[in-house]
KOLKELO-811953 format. One record per residue (C-alpha): x negated, y, z negated; residue in one letter. Coordinates in steps of 0.2 Angstrom, whole numbers, plus 5000, padded with zeros to 4 digits. Example, Ala and Ser with C-alpha at 12.3 -4.5 7.8 and 13.67 -1.06 7.14 Angstrom:
BEGIN
493849784961A;493249954964S;
end
This chain:
BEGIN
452852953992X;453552794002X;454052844021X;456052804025X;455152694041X;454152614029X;455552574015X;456752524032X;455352394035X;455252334018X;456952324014X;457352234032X;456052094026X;456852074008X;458552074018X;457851904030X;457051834018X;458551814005X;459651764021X;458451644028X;458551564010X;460351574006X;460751494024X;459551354022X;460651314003X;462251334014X;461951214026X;461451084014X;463151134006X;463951084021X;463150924025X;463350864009X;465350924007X;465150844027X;464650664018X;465650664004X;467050684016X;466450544027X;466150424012X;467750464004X;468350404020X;467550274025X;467550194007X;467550004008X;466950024028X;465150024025X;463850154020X;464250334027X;462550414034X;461850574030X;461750714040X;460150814044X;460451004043X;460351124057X;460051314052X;459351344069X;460451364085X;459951314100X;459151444114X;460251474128X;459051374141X;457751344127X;456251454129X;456651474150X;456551654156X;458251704162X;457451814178X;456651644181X;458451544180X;459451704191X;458151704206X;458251494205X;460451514207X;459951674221X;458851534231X;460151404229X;461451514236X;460451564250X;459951384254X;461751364261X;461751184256X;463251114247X;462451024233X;461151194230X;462951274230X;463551144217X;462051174206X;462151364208X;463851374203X;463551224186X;462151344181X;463051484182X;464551414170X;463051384158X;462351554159X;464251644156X;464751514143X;463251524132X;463451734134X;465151754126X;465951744143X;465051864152X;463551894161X;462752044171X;461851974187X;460552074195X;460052054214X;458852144223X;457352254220X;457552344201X;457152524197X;455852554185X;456652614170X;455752754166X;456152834182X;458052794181X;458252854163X;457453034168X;458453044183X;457053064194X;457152874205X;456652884222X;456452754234X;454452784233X;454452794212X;452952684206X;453652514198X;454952424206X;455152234200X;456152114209X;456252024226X;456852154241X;458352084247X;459052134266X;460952214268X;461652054275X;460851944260X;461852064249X;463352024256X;463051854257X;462851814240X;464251914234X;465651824243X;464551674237X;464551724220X;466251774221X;466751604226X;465751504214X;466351584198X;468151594204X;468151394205X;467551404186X;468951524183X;468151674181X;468151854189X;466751934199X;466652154201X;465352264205X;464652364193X;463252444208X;462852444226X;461652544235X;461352484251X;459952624258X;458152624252X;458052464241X;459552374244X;460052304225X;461652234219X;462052224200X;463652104197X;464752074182X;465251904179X;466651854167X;467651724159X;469451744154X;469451684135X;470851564134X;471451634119X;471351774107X;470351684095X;468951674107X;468951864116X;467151944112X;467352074103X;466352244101X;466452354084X;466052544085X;466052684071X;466652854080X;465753014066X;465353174068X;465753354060X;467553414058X;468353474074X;466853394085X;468553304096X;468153114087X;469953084087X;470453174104X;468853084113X;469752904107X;471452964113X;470652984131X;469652814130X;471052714127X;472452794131X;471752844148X;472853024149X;471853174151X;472153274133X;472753464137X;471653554128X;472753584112X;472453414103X;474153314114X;472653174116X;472253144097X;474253134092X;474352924094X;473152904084X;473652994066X;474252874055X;475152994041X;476253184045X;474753274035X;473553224050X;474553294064X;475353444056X;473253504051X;472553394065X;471253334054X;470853144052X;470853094033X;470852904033X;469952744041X;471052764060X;470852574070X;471052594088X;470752454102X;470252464122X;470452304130X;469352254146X;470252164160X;469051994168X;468952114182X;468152244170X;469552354173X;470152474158X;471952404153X;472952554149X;474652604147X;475852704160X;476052864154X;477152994158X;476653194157X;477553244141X;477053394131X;478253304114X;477253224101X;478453114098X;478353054115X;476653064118X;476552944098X;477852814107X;476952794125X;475652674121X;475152504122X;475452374107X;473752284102X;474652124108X;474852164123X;473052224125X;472452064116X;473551954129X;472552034144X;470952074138X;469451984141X;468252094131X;468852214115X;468052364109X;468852414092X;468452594088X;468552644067X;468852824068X;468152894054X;468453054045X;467253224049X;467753324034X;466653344019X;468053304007X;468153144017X;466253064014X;466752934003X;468052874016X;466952904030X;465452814020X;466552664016X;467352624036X;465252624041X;464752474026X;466152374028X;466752374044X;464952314052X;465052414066X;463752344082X;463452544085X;463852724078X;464452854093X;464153014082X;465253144092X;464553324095X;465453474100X;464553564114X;465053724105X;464453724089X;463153604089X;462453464078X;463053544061X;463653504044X;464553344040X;463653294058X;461853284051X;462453194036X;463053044048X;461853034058X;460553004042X;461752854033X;461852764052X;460052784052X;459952714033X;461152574038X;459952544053X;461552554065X;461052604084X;461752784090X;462452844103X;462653034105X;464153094114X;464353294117X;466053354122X;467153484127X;465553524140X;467153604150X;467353754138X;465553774133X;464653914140X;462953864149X;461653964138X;462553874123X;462753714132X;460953704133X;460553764116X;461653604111X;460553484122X;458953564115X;459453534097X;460353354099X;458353294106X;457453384095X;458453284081X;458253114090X;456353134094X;456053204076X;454953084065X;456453064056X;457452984071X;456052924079X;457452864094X;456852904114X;458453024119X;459052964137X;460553074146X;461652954156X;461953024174X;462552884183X;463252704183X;461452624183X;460952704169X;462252644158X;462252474164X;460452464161X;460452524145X;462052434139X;461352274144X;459652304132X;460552414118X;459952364100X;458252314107X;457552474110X;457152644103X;458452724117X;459952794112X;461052854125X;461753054126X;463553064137X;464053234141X;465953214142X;467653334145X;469153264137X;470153394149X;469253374165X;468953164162X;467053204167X;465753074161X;467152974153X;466752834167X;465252834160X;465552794145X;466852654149X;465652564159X;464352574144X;465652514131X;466352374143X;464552304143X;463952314128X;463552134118X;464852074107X;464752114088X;465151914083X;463751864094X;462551934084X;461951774075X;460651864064X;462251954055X;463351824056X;463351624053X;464551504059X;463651344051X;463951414033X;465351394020X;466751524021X;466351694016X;467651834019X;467452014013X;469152114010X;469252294016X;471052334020X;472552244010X;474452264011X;476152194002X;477152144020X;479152114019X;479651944021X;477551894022X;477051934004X;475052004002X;473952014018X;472052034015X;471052114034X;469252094036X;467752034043X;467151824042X;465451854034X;464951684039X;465851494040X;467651484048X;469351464041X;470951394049X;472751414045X;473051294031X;471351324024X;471051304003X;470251453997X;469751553982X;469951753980X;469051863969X;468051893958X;469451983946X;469352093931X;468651953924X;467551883935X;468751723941X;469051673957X;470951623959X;471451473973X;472851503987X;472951454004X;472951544020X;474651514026X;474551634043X;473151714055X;473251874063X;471851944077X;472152114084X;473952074077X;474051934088X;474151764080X;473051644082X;472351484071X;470851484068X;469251614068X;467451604068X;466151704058X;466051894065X;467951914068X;468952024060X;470651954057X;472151944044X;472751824033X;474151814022X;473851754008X;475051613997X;475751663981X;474751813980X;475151973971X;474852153978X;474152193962X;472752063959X;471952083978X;470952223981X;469652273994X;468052243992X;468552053985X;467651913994X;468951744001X;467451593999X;467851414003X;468351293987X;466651193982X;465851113966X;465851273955X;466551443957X;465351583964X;464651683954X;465351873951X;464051993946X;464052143933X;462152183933X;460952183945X;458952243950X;458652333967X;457352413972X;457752613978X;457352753988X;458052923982X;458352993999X;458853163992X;459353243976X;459353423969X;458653373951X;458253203944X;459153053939X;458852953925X;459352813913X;461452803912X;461552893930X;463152853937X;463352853954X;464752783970X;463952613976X;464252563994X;463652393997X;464652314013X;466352304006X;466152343989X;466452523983X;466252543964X;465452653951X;463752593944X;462652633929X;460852653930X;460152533915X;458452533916X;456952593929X;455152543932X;454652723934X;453352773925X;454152943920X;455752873917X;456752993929X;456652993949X;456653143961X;457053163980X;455653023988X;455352933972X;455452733974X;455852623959X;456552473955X;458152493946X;459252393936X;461152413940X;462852393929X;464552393939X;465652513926X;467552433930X;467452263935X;466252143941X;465952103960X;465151973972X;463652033978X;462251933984X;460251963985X;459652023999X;461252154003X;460852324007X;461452463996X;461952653996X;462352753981X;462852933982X;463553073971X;464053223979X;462453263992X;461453133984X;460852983991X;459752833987X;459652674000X;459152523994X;459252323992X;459552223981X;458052103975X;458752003960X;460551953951X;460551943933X;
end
């Protein structure tokens, strides 16, 4: 019997391997649309020349150590010379530009993380790193620092001070984007069981009123009357909390008002918060009800969240529909983040029942994450700043009616690395490749696709295809208009999620899960059948040949048809591994080797990958 650990590393391999490949062919698509381009061009003007391809971005620095590169700009500044200040301050434009316009400076001696994590740091604790640095140097560099990135247009605010024992600084340093097209953006899938205070936990965050304790926090985000006369989310909720340059929370003025209808109206538009932000986080609130699963399953493939803050109630526990998320994020290979509410109401002996149970679940083999409580400031600066990397995954205890260990988790969410940075997922030097998840018939616009650029970028005026249909065709139109955060903009680069509507278009021949790819030679390809090999996380009896089951494979949600199976026995039980031959039941999709896959059916769950169109 194959080990989920073992299959996630397997699967992960297949997954790099067939990405590695498929950018290689993509960039030699580009070069040589790049010199068709330039020959067309420059016909009768002498031989255009070809262009080598680059899959490979460059390092920020090359293979420098960044500690090396911060204590080089702290020496500079100290120096007090004019030109060391120059070259501080050039350097320091480098480090923020190359980091997506922000960057989180450290000066003094650090804490050992081990100690800061278990909330036992002392001034004596074994393994401090750093370079002590005095009071007055402190001070010194921050009024330096503070006029070196103000000159490059940026903003400086401090995230900690402690100025007794080890004196140590840690500083944020941030660009303003020069326009919404550019602001970093982080994507995070909000789960957890029914009535665990997902919705009323957003409503807090980015609305920053205080809920009441009867649900007046949750009412902005419902989008239909059944959600707010049952107080139950049913659909895939989009909320947004905007980050100021100064790191601030921008929220709205709100006025203490007990009407729901009031309470729906007093909120920022996501304009306004895309005009003033520097730094996004979009939250996709997802559904906690059983009934729900599908919905909830579909907003975690398609909308590539960066991390999964599985929400649980400090009053009932880790139960039901809760377990069930925390095993697909785990599937998906998403990071966690725990967050236990309503700590205010929660009795102590259950409180710490809770706390016993959330560990256990985290440290089990199944898990295999290092739980960490966040207590303070440091801590979730530290582990924002290296969250992906590691095995940690954070725990807040928070009160939606007292506001305590909400700060917490702002500063953790306002440092946490942008999702379109991540250049392992995401590809700018690629053709166009743009998965549907949401799509709409706008008055006076026509058809407007949302979703995520895959890889490639696109601009308003752009020549694409959309599909594949019933058929398997891909169709031609043209991206006439651009929206980001429903602010528009012209442009945007692999990673974003944006808007387009879409040119003589009909409602009814767009739906999600369709790709938008950039015109070239010859049509993708759409795909009916396909081999994958599978794990059968859990199911009751067996499957066999003609199992039908709900695919979930990034944006694509579709029936399939088991085919054919390399098992031995011909049927599969919970634990069994196989590889599979798939068949799509309505229509074919685009789908591309190397995709990971879920299929469910009820309770029952495979993961997989696909290994091989046919």
């Amino acid at each position: 019997m194959t080990s989920l650990r073992t299959f996630q590393h397997e699967i992960d391999d297949i997954h790099n391997r067939e990405l590695n490949k498929q950018r290689l062919q993509g960039a030699a698509t580009m070069v040589k649309e790049k010199t068709t381009k330039e020959v067309q061009k420059g016909k009768g003007k002498g031989k255009a020349e070809p262009v080598a391809p680059s899959v490979v971005e460059e390092e920020p620095f090359g293979n420098v150590d960044l500690a090396e590169v911060e204590e080089k700009i702290i020496t500079q500044l100290l120096s007090k010379l004019p030109a060391d200040y120059e070259r501080a301050r050039d350097t320091l434009a480098i480090i923020i530009t190359r980091n997506f316009g922000e960057y989180v400076l450290r000066i003094g001696a650090q804490p050992p993380n081990t100690a800061l994590f278990a909330g036992t740091l002392a001034d004596d604790s074994e393994g401090w790193s750093g370079h002590e640095r005095t009071v007055e140097d402190l001070t010194f560099l921050h009024t330096k620092l503070t006029e070196a990135v103000e000159e490059i247009g940026g903003k400086v605010s401090v995230l900690v001070e402690v100025k007794i024992g080890h004196p140590r600084l840690t500083v944020l340093l941030r660009l303003p984007p020069p326009n919404v097209s550019l602001t970093p953006e982080v994507r995070c899938a909000v789960v957890g069981n029914v009535d665990s205070g997902k919705s009323t936990t957003l409503g807090v965050l980015t609305r920053g009123a205080l809920d009441d304790g009867r649900g007046r926090a949750r009412v902005a985000l419902f989008r239909h009357k059944h959600e707010i006369e049952s107080g139950r989310t049913s659909s895939v909720g989009m909320e947004i909390l905007g980050f100021g340059p100064s790191g601030a929370p921008i929220l709205p003025h709100i006025t203490p008002s007990a009407d729901p209808e009031v309470v729906r109206r007093e909120k920022l538009g996501w304009e306004d918060i895309s005009a003033q932000a520097a730094k996004i986080v979009s939250f996709i609130d997802l559904a906690g009800h059983e009934r729900y699963l599908k919905t909830t399953l579909y907003g975690l493939t398609s909308g590539a969240p960066s991390c999964v803050i599985l929400i649980v109630g400090a009053n009932a526990g880790l139960i039901g529909m809760s377990k069930e998320h925390l095993s697909i994020a785990l599937a998906l290979s998403v990071p966690i983040v725990v967050c236990i509410t309503k700590i205010d109401m929660t009795p102590a002996n259950v409180m710490k029942d809770t706390v016993d149970q959330v560990v256990k679940i985290l440290k089990s083999p199944g898990c295999r994450k290092q739980p960490v409580f966040v207590k303070s400031t440091e801590a979730a600066v530290e582990i924002a700043t290296s969250f992906g990397k590691s095995k940690v995954c954070p725990i807040f205890q928070v009160s939606n009616v007292t506001g305590e260990g909400l700060d917490h988790v702002r500063t953790f969410l306002n440092l946490l690395p942008s999702s379109e940075g991540d250049k392992e997922k995401f590809a700018a030097n690629q053709p166009l490749e743009f998965s549907v998840t949401e799509v709409w018939s706008v008055p006076y616009v026509g058809t407007v696709v949302n979703g995520i650029v895959n890889n490639g970028r696109v601009k308003v005026g752009d020549a694409v295809l959309f599909g594949p249909d019933s058929n398997g065709n891909f169709t031609p139109t043209v991206i006439k208009d651009m929206q980001r955060k429903r602010a528009p903009v012209t442009s945007a680069d692999a990673g974003q999620c944006v808007s387009f509507a879409l040119k003589r278009v009909l409602r009814d021949t767009v739906r999600k899960g369709m790709v938008l790819v950039s015109k070239s030679e010859g049509p993708p390809r759409a795909i009916r059948q396909f081999e994958g090999q599978v794990l059968i996380l859990y199911h009751n009896t067996t499957l066999q040949k003609n199992y039908q089951a709900m695919l979930h494979c990034g944006a694509v949600r579709q029936t399939v048809r088991i085919v054919s199976m390399d098992h031995p026995e011909g049927i599969l039980r919970t634990g069994d591994r196989a590889t599979v031959t798939f068949e799509f039941i309505s229509h074919p999709e685009f789908v591309k080797e190397g995709m990971k896959l879920l299929f469910r059916e009820g309770k029952t769950k495979g993961l997989g990958v696909i290994t091989k169109l046919l």
